[in-house]
Residue, then its C-alpha position, 0 to 999 in steps of 0.5 A: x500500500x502506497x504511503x502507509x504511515x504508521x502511528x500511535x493511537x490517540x482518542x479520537x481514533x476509538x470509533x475507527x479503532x472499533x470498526x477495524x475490530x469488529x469487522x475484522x473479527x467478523x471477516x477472519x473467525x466466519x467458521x471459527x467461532x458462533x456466527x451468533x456471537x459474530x454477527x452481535x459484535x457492535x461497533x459501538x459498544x466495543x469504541x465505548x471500550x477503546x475509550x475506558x481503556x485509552x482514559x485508563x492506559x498506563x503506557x504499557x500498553x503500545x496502540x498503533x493505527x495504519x493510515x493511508x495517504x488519505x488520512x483513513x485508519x486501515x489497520x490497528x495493533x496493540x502491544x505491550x507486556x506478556x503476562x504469565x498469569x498475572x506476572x509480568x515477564x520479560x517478554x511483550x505480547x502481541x495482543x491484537x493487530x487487525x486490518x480493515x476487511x477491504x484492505x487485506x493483502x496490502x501490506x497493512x498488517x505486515x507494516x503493523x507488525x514490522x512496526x511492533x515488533x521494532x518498538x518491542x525490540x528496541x523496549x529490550x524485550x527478547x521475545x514477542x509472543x501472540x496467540x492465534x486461534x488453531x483454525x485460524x490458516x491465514x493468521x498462521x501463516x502470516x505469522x510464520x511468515x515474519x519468523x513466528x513459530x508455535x511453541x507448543x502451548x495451547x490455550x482454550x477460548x470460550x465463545x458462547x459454551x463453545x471452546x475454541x483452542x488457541x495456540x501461542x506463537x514465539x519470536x526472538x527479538x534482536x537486541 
């Protein structure tokens, strides 16, 4: 995508923030997860808690939105400490990095995640890990494809009674 620019979160991008989310949820787990749940995703509500959460963030928690040349959000990722249980470790995670349907394969994601994982490695973090739903091809992929690898762990995900296991990625970071 042509003149891509990445950059922080403020609030006024909650309501994009959200659409970005909600859209995206709705387009990669079609099959995944019940489309009941799916299809009740509201925009709305879920930019209402972007708000509460940007108002509460402490500066742990790295937001980062994908801009075209025209100034429209395309993309959104978030990033911040990994938590083993509710310890922190050395290592960041990957929390979220999603790209507006319309704009899949176009780099987005990709200069999303170039981006997280540069501010991760320069935080001195040695590792960035994520979780990624088992049936989730594509995400997996595209993963693998920036130097992710599963290693090994496998978490359940309940989605209205229905368990969705996830599986948890890792990469090593350059210091």
């Amino acid at each position: 995508m042509k003149a891509l620019r990445i950059r922080e979160m403020v609030l006024s991008d909650c309501d994009r923030v959200a659409e970005i989310r909600v859209r995206g949820w709705q387009s990669a787990y079609r099959g995944l997860i019940p489309q009941g749940y799916l299809d009740g995703l509201d925009p709305t509500e879920d930019a209402e808690r972007r708000r509460t959460y940007f108002a509460q963030a402490d500066g742990g928690v790295v937001n980062l939105v994908a801009e075209d040349a025209g100034g429209e959000l395309v993309g959104w990722a978030c990033h911040g400490p990994y938590r083993d249980g509710e310890v922190l470790t050395p290592d960041a995670e990957l929390y979220a990095i999603y790209v507006h349907p319309e704009h899949l394969g176009r780099g987005v994601g990709r200069a999303l995640l170039t981006e997280s994982v540069g501010r991760c490695s320069r935080a001195g973090h040695g590792r960035l890990l994520l979780w990624v739903l088992k049936e989730n091809g594509r995400a997996r992929r595209f993963y693998e494809r920036a130097g992710f690898l599963a290693d090994g762990a496998e978490e359940p995900f309940e989605v209205e009674g229905t368990t969705v296991p996830e599986v948890r990625y890792a990469r090593p970071l350059p210091r």
